[in-house]
C-alpha positions in Angstrom: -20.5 117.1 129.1 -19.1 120.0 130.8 -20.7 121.4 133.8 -21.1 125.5 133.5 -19.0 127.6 136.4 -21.0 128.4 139.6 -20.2 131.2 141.0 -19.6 131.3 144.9 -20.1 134.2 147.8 -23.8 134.7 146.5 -25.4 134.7 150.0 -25.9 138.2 151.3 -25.8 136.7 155.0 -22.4 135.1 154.6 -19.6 136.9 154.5 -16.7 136.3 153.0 -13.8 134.5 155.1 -10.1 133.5 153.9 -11.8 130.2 154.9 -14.6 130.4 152.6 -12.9 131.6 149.5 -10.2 128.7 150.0 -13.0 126.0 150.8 -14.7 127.3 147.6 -11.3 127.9 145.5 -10.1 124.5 146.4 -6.9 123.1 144.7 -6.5 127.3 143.2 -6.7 128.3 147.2 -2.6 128.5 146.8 -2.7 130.6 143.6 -5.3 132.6 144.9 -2.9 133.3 148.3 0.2 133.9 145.8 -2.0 136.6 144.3 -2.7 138.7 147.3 1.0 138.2 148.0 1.8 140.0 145.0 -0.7 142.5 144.9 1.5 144.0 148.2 4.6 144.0 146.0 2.8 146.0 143.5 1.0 148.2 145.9 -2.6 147.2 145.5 -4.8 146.1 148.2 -8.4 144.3 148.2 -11.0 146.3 149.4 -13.6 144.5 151.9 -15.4 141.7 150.2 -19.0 143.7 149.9 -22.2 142.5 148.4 -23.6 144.0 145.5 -27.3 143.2 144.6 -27.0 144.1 140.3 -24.9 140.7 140.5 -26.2 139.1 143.7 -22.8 138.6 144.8 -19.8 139.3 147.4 -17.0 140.8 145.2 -13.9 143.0 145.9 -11.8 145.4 144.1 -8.1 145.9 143.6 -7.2 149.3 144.6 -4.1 151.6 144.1 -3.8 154.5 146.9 -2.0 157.1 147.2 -1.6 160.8 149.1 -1.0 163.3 146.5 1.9 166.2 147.2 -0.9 168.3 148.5 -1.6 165.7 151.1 -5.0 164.5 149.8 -6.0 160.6 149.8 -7.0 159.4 146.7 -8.1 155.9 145.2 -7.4 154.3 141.5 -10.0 151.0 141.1 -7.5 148.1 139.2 -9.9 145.2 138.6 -12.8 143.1 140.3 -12.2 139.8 142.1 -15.1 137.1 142.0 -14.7 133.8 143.3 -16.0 130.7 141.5 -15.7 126.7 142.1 -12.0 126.1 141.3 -10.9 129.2 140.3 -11.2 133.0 140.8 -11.9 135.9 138.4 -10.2 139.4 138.3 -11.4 141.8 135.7 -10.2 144.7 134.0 -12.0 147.7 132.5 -10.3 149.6 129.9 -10.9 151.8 127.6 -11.0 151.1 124.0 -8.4 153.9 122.9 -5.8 152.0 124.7 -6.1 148.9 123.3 -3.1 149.3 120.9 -0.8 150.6 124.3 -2.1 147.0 125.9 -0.9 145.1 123.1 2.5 146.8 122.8 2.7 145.5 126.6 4.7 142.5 127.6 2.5 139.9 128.1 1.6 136.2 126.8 0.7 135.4 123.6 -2.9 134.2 125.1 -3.7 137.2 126.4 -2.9 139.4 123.6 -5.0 137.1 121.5 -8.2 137.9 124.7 -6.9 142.0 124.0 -7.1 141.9 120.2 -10.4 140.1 119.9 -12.1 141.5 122.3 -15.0 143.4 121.6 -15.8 147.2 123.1 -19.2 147.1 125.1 -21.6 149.6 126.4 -23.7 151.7 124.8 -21.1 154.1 123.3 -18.6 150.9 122.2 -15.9 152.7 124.8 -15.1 150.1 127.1 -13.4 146.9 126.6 -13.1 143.8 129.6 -10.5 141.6 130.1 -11.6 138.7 132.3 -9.1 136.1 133.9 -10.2 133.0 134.9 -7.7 132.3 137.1 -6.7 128.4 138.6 -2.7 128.6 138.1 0.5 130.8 138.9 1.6 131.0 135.2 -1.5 133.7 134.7 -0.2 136.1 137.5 2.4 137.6 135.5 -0.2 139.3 132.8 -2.5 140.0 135.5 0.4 142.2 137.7 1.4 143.6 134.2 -1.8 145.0 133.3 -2.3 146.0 137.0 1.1 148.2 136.8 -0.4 149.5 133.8 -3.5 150.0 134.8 -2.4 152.4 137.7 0.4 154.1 135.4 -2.4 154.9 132.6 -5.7 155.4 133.6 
């Protein structure tokens, strides 16, 4: 029988540490760092880890900054980063209306499959998630693609 993910970083008094996440990642601790790598080539950084009691867990968020022409410092939210046994999560929010501009994207065959089916949520039925559970490189190239689009789009 197959156990059910746990989800790590769910004490409030420990914070997370690049030791932590790749004690808890364990064999995915070298995707994980391949990740972050590419976030810098596509100009996202990871907020601090910070604890949020809804969930009653550390997570962070990829972020897109920038300084407008007027000089003012503004901040896009990409996804949310969770970090499980063996594997780590990053989650998109998008809206419904742009499902058919995600589709059109270049990405795999699975995750258009994840895009089509996936059902709108919230009250209103505006809002669509994609969720990556994330162990290997070969999911990394969807992930940056939706990430380029994410801060080109919304």
């Amino acid at each position: 029988m197959d156990k059910e993910p746990m989800q790590l970083l769910k004490d409030v008094n420990i914070k997370p540490t690049n030791e932590i996440i790749k004690k808890g990642l364990g064999d995915a601790s070298n995707t994980y760092n391949e990740f972050i790598d590419g976030l810098e080539h596509n100009d996202i950084s990871l907020m601090d880890w910070r604890y949020y009691n809804d969930g009653k867990a550390w997570l962070s968020r990829g972020e897109y900054k920038w300084t407008t022409a007027r000089g003012t410092n503004k901040v896009k939210p990409i996804f949310w980063i969770s970090v499980w046994e063996d594997f780590f999560k990053v989650s998109f929010y998008f809206s419904e209306a742009k499902r058919t501009e995600l589709l059109a994207l270049p990405l795999s065959k699975e995750t258009k499959e994840i895009i089509k089916d996936k059902e709108a949520m919230g009250k209103t039925k505006k809002l669509m998630s994609i969720v990556f559970d994330v162990n290997n490189e070969k999911q990394l190239e969807d992930i940056y693609t939706l990430a380029q689009f994410r801060k080109e789009n919304i």
